[in-house]
C-alpha positions as CSV (number, residue, x, y, z in Angstrom):
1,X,115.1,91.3,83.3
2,X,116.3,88.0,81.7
3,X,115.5,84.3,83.0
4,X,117.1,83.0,85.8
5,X,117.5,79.9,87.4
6,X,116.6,79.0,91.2
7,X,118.1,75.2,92.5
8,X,116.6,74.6,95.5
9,X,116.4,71.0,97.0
10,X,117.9,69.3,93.9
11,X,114.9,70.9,91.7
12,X,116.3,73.9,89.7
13,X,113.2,76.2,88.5
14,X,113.3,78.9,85.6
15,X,112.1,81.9,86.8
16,X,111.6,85.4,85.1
17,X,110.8,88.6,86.7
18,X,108.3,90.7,84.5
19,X,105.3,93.3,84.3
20,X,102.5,92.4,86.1
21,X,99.5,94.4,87.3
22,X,100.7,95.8,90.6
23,X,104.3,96.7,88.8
24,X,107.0,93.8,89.0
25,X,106.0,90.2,89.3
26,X,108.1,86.8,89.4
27,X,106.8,84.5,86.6
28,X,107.8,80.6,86.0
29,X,108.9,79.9,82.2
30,X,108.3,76.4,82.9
31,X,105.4,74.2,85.1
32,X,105.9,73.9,88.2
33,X,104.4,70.4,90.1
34,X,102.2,71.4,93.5
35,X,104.0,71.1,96.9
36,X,107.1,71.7,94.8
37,X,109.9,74.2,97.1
38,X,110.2,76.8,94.9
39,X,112.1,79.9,96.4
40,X,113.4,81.1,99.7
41,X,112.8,84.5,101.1
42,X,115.9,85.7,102.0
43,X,117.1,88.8,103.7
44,X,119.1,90.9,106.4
45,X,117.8,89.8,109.6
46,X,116.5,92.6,111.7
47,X,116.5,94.3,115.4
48,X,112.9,94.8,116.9
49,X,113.9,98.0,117.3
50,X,114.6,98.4,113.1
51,X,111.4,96.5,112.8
52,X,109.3,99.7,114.5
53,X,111.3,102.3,112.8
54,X,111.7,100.3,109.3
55,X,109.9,101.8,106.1
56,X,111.0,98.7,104.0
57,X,107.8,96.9,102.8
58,X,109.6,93.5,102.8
59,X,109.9,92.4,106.5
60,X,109.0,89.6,106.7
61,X,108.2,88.0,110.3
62,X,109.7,84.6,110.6
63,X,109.3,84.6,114.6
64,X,108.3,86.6,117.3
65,X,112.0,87.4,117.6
66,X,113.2,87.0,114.3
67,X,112.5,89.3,111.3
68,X,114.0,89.5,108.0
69,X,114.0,92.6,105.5
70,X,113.9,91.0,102.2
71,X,114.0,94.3,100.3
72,X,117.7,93.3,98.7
73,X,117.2,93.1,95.4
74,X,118.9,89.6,95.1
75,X,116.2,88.2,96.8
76,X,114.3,87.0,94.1
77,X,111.4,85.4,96.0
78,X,110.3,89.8,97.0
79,X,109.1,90.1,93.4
80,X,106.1,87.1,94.3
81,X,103.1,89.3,94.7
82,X,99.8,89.1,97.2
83,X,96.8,87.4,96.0
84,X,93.6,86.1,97.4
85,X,93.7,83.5,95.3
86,X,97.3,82.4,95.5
87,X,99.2,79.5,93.8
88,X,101.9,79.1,96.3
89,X,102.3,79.4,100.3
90,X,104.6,80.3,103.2
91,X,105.9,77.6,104.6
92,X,109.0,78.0,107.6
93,X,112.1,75.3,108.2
94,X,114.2,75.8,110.8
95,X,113.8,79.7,110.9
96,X,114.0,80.4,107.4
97,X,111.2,81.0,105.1
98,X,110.0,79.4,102.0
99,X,107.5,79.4,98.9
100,X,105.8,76.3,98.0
101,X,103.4,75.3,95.1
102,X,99.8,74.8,96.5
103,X,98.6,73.6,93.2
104,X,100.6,73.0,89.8
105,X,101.2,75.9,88.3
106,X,101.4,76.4,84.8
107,X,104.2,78.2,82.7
108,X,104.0,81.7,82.0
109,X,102.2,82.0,85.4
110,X,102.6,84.5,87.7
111,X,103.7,83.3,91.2
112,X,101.7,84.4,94.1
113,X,100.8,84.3,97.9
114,X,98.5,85.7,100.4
115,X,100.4,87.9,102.2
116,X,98.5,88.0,105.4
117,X,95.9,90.1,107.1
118,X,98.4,92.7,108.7
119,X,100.1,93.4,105.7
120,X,96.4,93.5,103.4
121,X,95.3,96.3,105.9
122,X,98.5,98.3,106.5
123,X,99.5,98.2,102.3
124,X,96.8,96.9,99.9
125,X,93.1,97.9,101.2
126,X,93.4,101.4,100.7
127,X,94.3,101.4,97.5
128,X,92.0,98.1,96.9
129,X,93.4,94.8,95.7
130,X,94.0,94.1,92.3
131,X,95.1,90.8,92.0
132,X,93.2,88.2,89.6
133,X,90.6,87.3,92.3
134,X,89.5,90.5,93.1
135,X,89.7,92.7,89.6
136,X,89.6,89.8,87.6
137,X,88.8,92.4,84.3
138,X,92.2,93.6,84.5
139,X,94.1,93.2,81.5
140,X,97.7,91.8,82.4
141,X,100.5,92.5,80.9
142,X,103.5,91.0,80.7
143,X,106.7,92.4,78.6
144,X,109.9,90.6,77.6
């Protein structure tokens, strides 16, 4: 998939969704500075009901009451993966959700966030986690 670009709050950020070592990754072709906005997490929003019965693995709980399924492909901010070590973080406005820089993040670096201990248990311990942090001998790979 080619580079795209993301405006957000008057900042526009080139992004690039590529291989990474769980499958697809979003990547940043250019530095980003910390506490920049980068993405938004976008979505259908959701019935508690769909929620229960839902086998997407892109809800994403923005209140009790409120959940959005980000599992649309033009939802570019899905492709961030979960680490333990993350460079960016949730942050809400107003009942929407978006990803922030925690630190400045270099280009050519794959985004990242924690996901949160609900989601680590029900999805990524079984199968262990294998971001940077925790198999940090993984070879990544990256194709154009």
């Amino acid at each position: 998939m080619g580079p795209m670009k993301k405006r957000l709050n008057g900042h526009t950020f080139d992004l690039k969704i590529g291989r990474s070592r769980t499958g697809l990754g979003l990547y940043t072709l250019a530095p980003i500075d910390k506490g920049a906005c980068i993405v938004e997490y976008t979505g259908r929003r959701i019935t508690q009901k769909e929620e229960y019965t839902s086998r997407s693995k892109y809800l994403f709980e923005v209140t009790r009451k409120k959940t959005i399924d980000g599992q649309s492909r033009s939802n570019t901010a899905r492709y961030i993966n979960h680490s333990c070590s993350p460079n960016c973080e949730v942050k809400y406005r107003k009942g929407r959700v978006f990803i922030f820089a925690r630190r400045r993040i270099k280009a050519d670096e794959e985004l990242s966030y924690d996901y949160g201990k609900d989601y680590f248990d029900e999805w990524i311990k079984r199968k262990g986690c294998r971001c940077l942090k925790c198999e940090p001998f993984v070879v990544e790979l990256v194709l154009d």
